[in-house]
C-alpha positions, -999 to 999 in steps of 0.1 A, spaced: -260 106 -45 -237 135 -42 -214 120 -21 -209 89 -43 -201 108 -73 -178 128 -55 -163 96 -43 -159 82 -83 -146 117 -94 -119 116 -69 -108 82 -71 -70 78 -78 -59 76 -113 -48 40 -125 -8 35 -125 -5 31 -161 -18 70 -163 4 79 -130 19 118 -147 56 97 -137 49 73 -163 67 81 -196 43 78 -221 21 103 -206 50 133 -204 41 158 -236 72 161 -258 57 196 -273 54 211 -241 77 191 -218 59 189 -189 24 165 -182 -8 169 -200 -36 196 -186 -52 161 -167 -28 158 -139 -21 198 -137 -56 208 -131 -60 229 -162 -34 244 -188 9 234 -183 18 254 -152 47 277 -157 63 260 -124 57 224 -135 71 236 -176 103 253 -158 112 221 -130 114 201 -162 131 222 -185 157 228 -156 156 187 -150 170 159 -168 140 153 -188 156 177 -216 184 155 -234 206 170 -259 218 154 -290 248 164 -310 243 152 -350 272 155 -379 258 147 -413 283 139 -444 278 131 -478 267 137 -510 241 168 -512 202 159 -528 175 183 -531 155 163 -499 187 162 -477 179 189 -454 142 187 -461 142 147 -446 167 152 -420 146 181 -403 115 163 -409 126 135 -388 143 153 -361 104 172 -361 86 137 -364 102 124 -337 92 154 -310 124 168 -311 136 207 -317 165 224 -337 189 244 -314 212 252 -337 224 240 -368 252 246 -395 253 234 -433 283 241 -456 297 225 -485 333 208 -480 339 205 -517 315 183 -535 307 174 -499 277 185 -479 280 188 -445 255 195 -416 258 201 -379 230 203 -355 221 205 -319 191 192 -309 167 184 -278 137 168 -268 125 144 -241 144 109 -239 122 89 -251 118 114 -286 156 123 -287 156 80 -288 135 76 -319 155 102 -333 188 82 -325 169 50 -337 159 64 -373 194 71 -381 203 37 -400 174 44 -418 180 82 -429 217 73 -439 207 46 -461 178 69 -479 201 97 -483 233 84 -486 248 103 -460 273 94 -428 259 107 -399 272 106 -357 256 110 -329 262 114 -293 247 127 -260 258 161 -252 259 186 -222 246 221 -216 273 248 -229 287 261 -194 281 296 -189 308 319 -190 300 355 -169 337 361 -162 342 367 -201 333 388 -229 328 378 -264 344 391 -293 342 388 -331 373 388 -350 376 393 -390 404 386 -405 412 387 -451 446 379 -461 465 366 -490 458 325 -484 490 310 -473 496 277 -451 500 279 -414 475 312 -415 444 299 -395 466 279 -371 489 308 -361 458 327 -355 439 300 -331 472 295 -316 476 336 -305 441 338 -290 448 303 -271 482 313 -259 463 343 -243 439 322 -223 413 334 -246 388 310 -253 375 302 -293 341 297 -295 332 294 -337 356 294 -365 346 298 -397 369 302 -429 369 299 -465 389 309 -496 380 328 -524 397 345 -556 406 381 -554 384 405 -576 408 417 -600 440 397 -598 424 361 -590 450 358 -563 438 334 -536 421 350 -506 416 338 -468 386 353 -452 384 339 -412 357 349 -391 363 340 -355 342 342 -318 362 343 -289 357 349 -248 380 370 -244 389 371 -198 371 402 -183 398 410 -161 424 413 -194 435 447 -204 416 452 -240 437 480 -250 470 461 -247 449 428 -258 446 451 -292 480 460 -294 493 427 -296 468 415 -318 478 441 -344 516 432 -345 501 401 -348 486 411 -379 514 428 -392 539 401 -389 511 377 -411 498 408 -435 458 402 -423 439 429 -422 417 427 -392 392 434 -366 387 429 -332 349 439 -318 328 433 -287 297 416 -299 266 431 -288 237 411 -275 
């Protein structure tokens, strides 16, 4: 008697609930359900996957015209379909609301996501794109920096300043910029934040010193700091 129902216990699982088939892979966890791990995710079996191509990214822009549910729908899907934030961005271009996200999630969720879209820009009335993206290659031979910059707004401003960081071989990671009136005189104001890598062989001390003739030639007033992890 013991022998026989050692014999059903250990009989091999049916194909359609093999751990390699897809519909049995948990898109909370990322890895297979306790069954076929003998007990709770193993760290080992959780990391192989993370590290393999089950994880897919997905890049999202979203456009339009803003609505209270906007943001509230558009995360609720990305949620509902088993799928996680990375990072995200929202902004007003004008009347314009603009999004940008960075998500993840198993194939098969970051596909439902990527098949809801029709639907989401005809409820909300936005214009949205999508496409497959890469991991962000790491980059131990540089150094970030933040760099502030307020001036009088004037045209040319925010591309003379990418183009002296990119002329240095210093890479820019963020951008952000927007204008603004001045306090007392209502003159109009450019505030830039910027993130760059800046090389870690490069000579900061001289890096500075061209960066404020830099400055002085265009009348920003500005900073250039490490950025502490």
């Amino acid at each position: 008697m013991g022998l026989r129902w050692a014999m059903l216990k250990w009989r091999p699982l049916p194909h359609k609930q093999h751990p390699a088939h897809l519909h049995d892979f948990c898109c909370t966890c990322q890895t297979f359900p306790s069954r076929y791990t003998g007990g709770e995710h193993s760290r080992s079996t959780r990391r192989t996957i993370l590290q393999g191509k089950a994880r897919q990214l997905l890049a999202i822009t979203a456009l339009g015209r803003e609505r209270p549910e906007t943001v509230l729908r558009l995360t609720r899907s990305i949620s509902d379909a088993g799928c996680n934030v990375l990072e995200s961005r929202m902004t007003f271009l004008g009347a314009e609301f603009a999004m940008l996200l960075l998500i993840d999630g198993s194939w098969d969720a970051v596909a439902r996501f990527e098949q809801s879209v029709p639907r989401l820009e005809r409820d909300l009335g936005v214009r949205m794109v999508t496409d497959r993206a890469e991991a962000r290659p790491s980059m131990l031979d540089r150094v970030p920096y933040a760099v502030d910059a307020v001036c009088l707004d004037q045209p040319g401003v925010v591309h003379h300043l990418v183009d002296f960081f990119v002329a240095g071989d210093i890479h820019v990671a963020e951008l952000t910029t927007r204008t603004y009136p001045a306090l007392h005189t209502g003159a109009p104001m450019l505030s830039v934040q910027m993130a760059v890598n800046i090389p870690a062989e490069m000579h900061i001390g001289t890096l500075r010193e061209h960066f404020t003739e830099f400055c002085d030639r265009f009348n920003l007033d500005a900073v250039l700091e490490p950025i502490k992890s």
